[in-house]
C-alpha positions in Angstrom: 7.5 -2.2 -66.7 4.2 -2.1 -64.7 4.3 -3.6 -61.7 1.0 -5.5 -61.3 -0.4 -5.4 -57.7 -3.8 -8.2 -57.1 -6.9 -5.9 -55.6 -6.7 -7.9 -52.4 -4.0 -6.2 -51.7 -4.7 -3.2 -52.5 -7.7 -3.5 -50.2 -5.6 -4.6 -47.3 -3.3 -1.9 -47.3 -6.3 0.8 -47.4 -7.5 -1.5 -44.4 -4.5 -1.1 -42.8 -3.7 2.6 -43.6 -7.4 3.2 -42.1 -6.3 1.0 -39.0 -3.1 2.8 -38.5 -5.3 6.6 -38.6 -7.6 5.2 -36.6 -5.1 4.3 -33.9 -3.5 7.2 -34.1 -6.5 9.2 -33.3 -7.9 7.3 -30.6 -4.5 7.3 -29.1 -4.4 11.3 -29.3 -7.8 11.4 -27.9 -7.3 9.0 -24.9 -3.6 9.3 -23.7 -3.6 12.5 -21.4 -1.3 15.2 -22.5 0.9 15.2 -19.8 1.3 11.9 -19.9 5.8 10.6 -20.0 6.4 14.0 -19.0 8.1 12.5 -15.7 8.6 8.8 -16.8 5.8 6.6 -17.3 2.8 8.4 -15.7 0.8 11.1 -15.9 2.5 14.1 -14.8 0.0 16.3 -14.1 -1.1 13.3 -11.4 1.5 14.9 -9.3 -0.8 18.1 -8.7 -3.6 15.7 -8.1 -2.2 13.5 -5.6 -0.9 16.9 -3.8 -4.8 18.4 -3.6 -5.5 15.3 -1.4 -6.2 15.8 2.0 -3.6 14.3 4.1 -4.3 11.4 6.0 -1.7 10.3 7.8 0.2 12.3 10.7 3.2 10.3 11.4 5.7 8.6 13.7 7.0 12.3 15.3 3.3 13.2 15.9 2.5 10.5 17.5 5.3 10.1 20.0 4.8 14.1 20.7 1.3 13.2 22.7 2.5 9.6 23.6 5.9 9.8 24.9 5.0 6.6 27.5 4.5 4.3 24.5 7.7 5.3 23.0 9.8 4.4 25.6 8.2 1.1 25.6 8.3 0.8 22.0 12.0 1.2 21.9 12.7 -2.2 23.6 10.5 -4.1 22.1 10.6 -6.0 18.7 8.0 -3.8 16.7 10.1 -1.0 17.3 10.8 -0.2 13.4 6.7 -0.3 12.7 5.3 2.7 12.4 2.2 3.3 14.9 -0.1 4.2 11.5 1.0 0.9 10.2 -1.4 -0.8 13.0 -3.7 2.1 14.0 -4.3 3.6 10.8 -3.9 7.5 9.4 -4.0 9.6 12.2 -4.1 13.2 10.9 -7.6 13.8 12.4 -6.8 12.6 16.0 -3.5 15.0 16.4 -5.3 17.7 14.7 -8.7 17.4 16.1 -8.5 14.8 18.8 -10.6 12.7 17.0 -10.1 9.0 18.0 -12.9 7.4 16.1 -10.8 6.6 13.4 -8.2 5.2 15.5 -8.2 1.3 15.2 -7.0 -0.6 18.5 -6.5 -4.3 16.5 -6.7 -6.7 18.8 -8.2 -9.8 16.8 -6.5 -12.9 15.5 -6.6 -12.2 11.9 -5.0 -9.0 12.3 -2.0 -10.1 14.0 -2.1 -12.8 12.0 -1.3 -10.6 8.8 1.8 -10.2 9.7 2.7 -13.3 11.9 0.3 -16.4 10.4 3.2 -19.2 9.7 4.2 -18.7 6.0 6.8 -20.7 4.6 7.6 -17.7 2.0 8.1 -15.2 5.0 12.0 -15.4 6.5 11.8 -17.2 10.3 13.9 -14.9 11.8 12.8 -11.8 10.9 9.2 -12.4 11.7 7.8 -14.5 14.6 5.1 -16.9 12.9 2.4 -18.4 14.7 -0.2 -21.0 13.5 -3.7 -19.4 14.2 -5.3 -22.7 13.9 -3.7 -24.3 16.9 -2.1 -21.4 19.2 -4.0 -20.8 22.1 -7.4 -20.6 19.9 -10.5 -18.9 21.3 -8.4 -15.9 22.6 -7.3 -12.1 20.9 -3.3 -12.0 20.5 -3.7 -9.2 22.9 -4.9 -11.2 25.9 -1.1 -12.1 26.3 0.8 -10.5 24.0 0.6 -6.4 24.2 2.6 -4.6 21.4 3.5 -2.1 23.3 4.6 -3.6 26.3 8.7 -5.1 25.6 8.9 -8.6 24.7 11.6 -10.3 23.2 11.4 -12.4 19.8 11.6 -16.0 21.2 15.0 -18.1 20.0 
């Protein structure tokens, strides 16, 4: 018994066939070879990432050269933030003494990353402020310096 198969068909699965190669190809072309050697990335992006130059110098290095701010820092309430995570990488100012590229924020809207009122962010584990109405006109660090101890208010 012949089994009779309509030319439409026949067409779509040679369409489909050539779609299937196709993919196939352009997926061997395109996908990197290392790629799910380590999970779902690239593995060779491991050796790529570790070429970088290395930006930041961290927490020890800084409280090396500063020892005055760490003391301070240890009684006050941004004592678990990392000095990079204000002043940015610092990997050229303890190797070279370069501070150009050492940010001192003092603006509004960079406190106010962190402590703009939010009702998604927790009450007490950040203190929130509304920019719009508290003590306007003025940089945070008029009155408030991060590195001087201060206590979260109740």
């Amino acid at each position: 018994m012949k089994i009779y198969i309509p030319p439409q068909l026949k067409r779509l699965g040679l369409a489909f066939a050539i779609f299937i190669l196709l993919f196939i190809l352009i997926r061997h072309l395109l996908v990197p070879e290392t790629f799910g050697e380590y999970g779902f990335y690239r593995g060779a992006s491991l050796a790529d990432i570790a070429e970088l130059p290395i930006q930041f110098s961290g927490q020890k290095a800084c409280l090396d050269c500063h020892p005055d701010i760490e003391d301070m820092k240890q009684q006050d309430v941004h004592s678990d933030i990392r000095c990079e995570s204000c002043h940015g990488p610092g990997q050229q100012h303890t190797e070279k003494g370069d501070t150009s590229k050492i940010a001192k924020p003092s603006s509004r809207e960079f406190c106010g990353l962190c402590h703009t009122k939010n009702a998604a962010k927790q009450k007490n584990a950040i203190f929130q402020v509304d920019l719009t109405e508290h003590n306007t006109g003025k940089k945070c660090t008029e009155c408030h310096n991060p590195h001087q101890p201060w206590k979260m208010p109740e």
